[in-house]
OpenMM code with the backbone's topology and positions (N, CA, C; nanometers):
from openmm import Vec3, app, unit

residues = "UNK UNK UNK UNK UNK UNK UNK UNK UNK UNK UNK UNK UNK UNK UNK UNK UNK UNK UNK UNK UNK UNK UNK UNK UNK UNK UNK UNK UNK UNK UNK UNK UNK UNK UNK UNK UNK UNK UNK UNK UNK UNK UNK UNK UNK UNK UNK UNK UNK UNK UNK UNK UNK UNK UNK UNK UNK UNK UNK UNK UNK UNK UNK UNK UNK UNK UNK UNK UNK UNK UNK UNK UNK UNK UNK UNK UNK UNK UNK UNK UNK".split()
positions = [
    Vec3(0.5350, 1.4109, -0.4188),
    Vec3(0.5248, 1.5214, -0.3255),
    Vec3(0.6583, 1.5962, -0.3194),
    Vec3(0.6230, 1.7598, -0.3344),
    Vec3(0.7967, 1.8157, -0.2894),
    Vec3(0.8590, 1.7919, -0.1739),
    Vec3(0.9442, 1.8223, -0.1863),
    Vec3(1.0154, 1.8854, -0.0449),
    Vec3(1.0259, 2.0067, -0.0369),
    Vec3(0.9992, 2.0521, 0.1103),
    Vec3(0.9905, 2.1874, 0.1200),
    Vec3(1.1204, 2.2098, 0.2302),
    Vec3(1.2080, 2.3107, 0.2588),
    Vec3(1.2804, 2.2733, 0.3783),
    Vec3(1.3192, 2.4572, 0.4028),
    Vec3(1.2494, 2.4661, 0.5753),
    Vec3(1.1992, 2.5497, 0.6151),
    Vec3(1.4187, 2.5825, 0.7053),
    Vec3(1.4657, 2.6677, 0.7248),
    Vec3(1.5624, 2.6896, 0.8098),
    Vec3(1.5906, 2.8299, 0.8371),
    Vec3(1.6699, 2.8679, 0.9584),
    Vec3(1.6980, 2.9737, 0.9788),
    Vec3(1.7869, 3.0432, 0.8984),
    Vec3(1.8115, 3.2113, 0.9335),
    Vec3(1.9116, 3.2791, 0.8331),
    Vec3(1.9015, 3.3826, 0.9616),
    Vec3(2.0330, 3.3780, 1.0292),
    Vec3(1.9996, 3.4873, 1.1176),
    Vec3(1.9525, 3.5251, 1.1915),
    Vec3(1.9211, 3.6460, 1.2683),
    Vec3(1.8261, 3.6855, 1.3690),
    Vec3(1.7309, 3.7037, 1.2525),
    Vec3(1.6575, 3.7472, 1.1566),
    Vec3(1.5938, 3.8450, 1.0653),
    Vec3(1.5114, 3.7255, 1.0006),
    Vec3(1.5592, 3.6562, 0.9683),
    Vec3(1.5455, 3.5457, 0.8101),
    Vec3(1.5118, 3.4274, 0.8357),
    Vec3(1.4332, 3.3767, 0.7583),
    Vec3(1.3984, 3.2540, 0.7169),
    Vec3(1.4305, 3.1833, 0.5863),
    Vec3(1.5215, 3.0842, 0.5900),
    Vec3(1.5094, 3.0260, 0.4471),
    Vec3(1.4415, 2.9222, 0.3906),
    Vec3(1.3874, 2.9487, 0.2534),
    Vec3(1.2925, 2.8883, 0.2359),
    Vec3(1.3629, 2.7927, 0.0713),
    Vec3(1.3529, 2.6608, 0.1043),
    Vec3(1.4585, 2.5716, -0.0200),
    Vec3(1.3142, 2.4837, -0.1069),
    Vec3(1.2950, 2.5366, -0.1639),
    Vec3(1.1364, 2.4139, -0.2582),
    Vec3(1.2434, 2.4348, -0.3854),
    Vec3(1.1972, 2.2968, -0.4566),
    Vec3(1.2115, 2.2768, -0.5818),
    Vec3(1.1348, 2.3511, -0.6705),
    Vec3(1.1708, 2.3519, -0.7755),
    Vec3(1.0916, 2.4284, -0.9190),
    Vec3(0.9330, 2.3764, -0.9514),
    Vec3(0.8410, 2.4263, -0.8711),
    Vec3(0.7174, 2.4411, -0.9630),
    Vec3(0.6374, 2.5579, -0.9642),
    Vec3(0.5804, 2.5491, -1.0456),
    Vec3(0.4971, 2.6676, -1.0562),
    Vec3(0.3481, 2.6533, -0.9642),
    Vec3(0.3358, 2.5694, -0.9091),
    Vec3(0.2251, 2.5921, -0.8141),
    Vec3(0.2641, 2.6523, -0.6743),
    Vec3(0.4085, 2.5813, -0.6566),
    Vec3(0.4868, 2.6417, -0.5391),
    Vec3(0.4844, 2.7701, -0.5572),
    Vec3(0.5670, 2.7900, -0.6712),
    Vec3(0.5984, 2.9482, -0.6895),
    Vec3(0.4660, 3.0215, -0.6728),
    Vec3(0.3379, 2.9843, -0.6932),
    Vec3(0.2115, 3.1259, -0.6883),
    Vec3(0.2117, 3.0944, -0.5441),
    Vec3(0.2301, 2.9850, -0.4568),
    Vec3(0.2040, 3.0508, -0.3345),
    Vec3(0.2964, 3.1354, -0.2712),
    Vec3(0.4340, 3.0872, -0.2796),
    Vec3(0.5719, 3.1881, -0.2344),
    Vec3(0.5447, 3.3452, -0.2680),
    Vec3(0.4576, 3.3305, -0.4155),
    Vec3(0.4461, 3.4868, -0.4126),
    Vec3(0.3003, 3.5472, -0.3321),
    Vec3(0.2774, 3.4678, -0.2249),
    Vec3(0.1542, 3.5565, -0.1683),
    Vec3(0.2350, 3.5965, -0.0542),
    Vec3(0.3608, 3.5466, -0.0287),
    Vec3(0.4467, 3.5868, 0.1144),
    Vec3(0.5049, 3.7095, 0.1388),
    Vec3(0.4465, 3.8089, 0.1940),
    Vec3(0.4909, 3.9505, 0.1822),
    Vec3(0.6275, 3.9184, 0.2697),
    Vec3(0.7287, 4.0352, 0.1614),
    Vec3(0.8831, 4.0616, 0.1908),
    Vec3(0.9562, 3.9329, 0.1223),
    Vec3(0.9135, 3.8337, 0.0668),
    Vec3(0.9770, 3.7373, 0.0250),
    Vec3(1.0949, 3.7456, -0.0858),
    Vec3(1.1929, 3.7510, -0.0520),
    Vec3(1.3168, 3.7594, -0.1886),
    Vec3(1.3719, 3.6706, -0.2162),
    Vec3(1.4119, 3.6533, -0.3468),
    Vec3(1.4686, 3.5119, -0.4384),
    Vec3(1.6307, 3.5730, -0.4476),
    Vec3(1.7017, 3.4417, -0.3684),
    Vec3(1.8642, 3.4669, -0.3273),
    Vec3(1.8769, 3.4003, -0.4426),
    Vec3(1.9251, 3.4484, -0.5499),
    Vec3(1.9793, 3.3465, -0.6776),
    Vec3(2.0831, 3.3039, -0.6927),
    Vec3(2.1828, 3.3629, -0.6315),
    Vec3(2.3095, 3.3074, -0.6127),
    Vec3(2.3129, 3.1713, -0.5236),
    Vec3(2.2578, 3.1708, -0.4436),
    Vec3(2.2487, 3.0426, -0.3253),
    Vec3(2.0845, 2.9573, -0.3679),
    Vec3(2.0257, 2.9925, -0.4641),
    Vec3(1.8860, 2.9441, -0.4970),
    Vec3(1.8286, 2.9004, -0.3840),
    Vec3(1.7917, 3.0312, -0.3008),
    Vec3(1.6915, 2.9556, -0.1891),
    Vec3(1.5461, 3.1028, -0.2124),
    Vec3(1.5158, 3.1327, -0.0870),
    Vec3(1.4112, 3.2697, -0.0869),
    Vec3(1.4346, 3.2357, 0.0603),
    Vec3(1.4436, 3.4340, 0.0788),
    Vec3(1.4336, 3.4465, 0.2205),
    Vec3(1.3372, 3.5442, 0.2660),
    Vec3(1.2753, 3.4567, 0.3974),
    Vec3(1.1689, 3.5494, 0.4256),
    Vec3(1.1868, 3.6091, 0.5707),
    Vec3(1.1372, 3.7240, 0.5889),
    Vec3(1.1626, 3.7950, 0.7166),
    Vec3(1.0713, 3.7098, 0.8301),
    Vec3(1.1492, 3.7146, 0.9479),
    Vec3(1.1006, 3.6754, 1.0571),
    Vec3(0.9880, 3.7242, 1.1178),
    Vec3(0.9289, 3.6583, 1.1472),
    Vec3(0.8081, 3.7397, 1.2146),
    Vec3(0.7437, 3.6120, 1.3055),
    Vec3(0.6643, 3.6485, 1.4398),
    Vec3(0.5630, 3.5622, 1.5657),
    Vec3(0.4943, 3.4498, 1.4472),
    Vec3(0.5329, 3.3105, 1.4734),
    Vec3(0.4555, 3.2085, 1.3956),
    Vec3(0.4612, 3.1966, 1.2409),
    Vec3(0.5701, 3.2205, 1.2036),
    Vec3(0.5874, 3.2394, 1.0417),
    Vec3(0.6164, 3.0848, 1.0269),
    Vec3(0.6946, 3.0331, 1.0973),
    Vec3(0.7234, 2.8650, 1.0526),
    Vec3(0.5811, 2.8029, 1.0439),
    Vec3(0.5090, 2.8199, 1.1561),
    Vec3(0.3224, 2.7571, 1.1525),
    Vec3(0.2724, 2.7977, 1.0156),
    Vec3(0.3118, 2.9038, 0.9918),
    Vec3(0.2526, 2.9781, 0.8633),
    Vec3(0.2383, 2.8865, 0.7327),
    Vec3(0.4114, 2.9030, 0.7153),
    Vec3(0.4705, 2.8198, 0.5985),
    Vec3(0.4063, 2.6565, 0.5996),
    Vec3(0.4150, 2.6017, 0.6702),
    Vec3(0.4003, 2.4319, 0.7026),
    Vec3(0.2274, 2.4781, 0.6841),
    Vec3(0.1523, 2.5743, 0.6884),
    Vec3(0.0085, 2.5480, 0.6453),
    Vec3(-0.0161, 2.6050, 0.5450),
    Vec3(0.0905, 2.7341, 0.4835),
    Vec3(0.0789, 2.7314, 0.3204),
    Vec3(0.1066, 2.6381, 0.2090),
    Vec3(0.2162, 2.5480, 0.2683),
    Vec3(0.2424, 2.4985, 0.1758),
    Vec3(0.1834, 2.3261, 0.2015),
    Vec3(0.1093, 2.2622, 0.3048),
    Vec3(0.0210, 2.1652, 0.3079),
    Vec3(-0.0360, 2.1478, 0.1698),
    Vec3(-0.0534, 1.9717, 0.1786),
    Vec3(-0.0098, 1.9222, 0.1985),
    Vec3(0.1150, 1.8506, 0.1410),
    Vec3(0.2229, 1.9565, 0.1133),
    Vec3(0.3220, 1.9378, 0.0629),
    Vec3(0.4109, 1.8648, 0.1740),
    Vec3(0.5199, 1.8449, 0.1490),
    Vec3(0.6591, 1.7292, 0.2321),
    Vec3(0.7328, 1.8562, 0.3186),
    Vec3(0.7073, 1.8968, 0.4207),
    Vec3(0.7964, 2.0165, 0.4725),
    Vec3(0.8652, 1.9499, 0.5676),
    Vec3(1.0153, 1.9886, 0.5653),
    Vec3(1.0984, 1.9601, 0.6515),
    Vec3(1.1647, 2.1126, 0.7386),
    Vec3(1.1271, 2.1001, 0.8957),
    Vec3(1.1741, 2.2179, 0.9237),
    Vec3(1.2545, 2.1860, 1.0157),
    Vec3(1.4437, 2.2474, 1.0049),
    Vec3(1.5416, 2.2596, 1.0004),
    Vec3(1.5690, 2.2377, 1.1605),
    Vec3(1.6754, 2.1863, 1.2164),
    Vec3(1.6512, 2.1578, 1.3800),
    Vec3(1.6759, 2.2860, 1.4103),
    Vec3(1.7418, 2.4481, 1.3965),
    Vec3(1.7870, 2.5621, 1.4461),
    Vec3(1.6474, 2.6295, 1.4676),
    Vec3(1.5123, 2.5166, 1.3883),
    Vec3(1.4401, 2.6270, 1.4390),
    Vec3(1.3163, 2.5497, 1.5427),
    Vec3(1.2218, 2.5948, 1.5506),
    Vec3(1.1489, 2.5031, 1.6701),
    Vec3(1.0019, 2.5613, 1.6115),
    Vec3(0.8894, 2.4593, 1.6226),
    Vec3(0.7187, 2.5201, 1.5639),
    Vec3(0.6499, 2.4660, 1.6818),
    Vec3(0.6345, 2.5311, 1.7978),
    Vec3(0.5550, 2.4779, 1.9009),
    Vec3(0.3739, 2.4355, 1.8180),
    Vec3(0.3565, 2.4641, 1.7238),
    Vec3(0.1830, 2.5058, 1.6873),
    Vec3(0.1061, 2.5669, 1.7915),
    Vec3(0.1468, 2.6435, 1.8400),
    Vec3(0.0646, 2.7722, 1.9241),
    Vec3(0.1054, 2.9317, 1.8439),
    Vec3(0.1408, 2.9163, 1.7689),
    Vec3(0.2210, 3.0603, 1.6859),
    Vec3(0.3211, 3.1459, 1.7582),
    Vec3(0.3739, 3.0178, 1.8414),
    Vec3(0.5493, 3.0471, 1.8925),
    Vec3(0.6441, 2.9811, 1.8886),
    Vec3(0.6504, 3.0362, 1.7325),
    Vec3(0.7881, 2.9755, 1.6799),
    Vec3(0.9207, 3.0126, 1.7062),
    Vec3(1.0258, 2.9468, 1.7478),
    Vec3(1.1648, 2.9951, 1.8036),
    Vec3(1.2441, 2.9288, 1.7214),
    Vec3(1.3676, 3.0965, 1.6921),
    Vec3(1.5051, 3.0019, 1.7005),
    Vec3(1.5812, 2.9269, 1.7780),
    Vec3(1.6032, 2.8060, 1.7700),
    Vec3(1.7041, 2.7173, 1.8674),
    Vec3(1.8747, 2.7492, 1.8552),
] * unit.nanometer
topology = app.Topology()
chain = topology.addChain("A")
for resn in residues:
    res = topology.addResidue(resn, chain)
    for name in ("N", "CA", "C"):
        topology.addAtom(name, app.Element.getBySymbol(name[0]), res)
């Protein structure tokens, strides 16, 4: 199983750290606004109401670890801490 590891970037951003596969990668690309930081090899995705709930059910049942700065109530109010 990967690891997936969900963390903040900012007021704006989400960073998103998965290892190299290509099954990962076709779902990352259904994530509108998603950009590949190549210098720091992560992808960052814009913030938006319940995006952490999002991620942790796109990428099921994969290994997601999400970062303590951020918080996933599962009501689709997700906060930065």
């Amino acid at each position: 199983m990967s690891r997936i590891i969900i963390e903040k970037r900012g007021l704006e951003n989400v960073i998103l750290r998965v290892p190299y596969d290509q099954a990962l990668l076709k779902k990352i690309r259904t994530i509108k606004g998603r950009r590949w930081q190549s210098e720091e090899k992560y992808w960052t995705i814009p913030w938006t109401e319940g995006i952490v709930q999002q991620l942790v059910k796109l990428f099921s049942p994969e290994s997601v670890q999400i970062h303590s700065n951020l918080s996933c109530t599962g009501d689709g109010d997700d906060q930065f801490v």
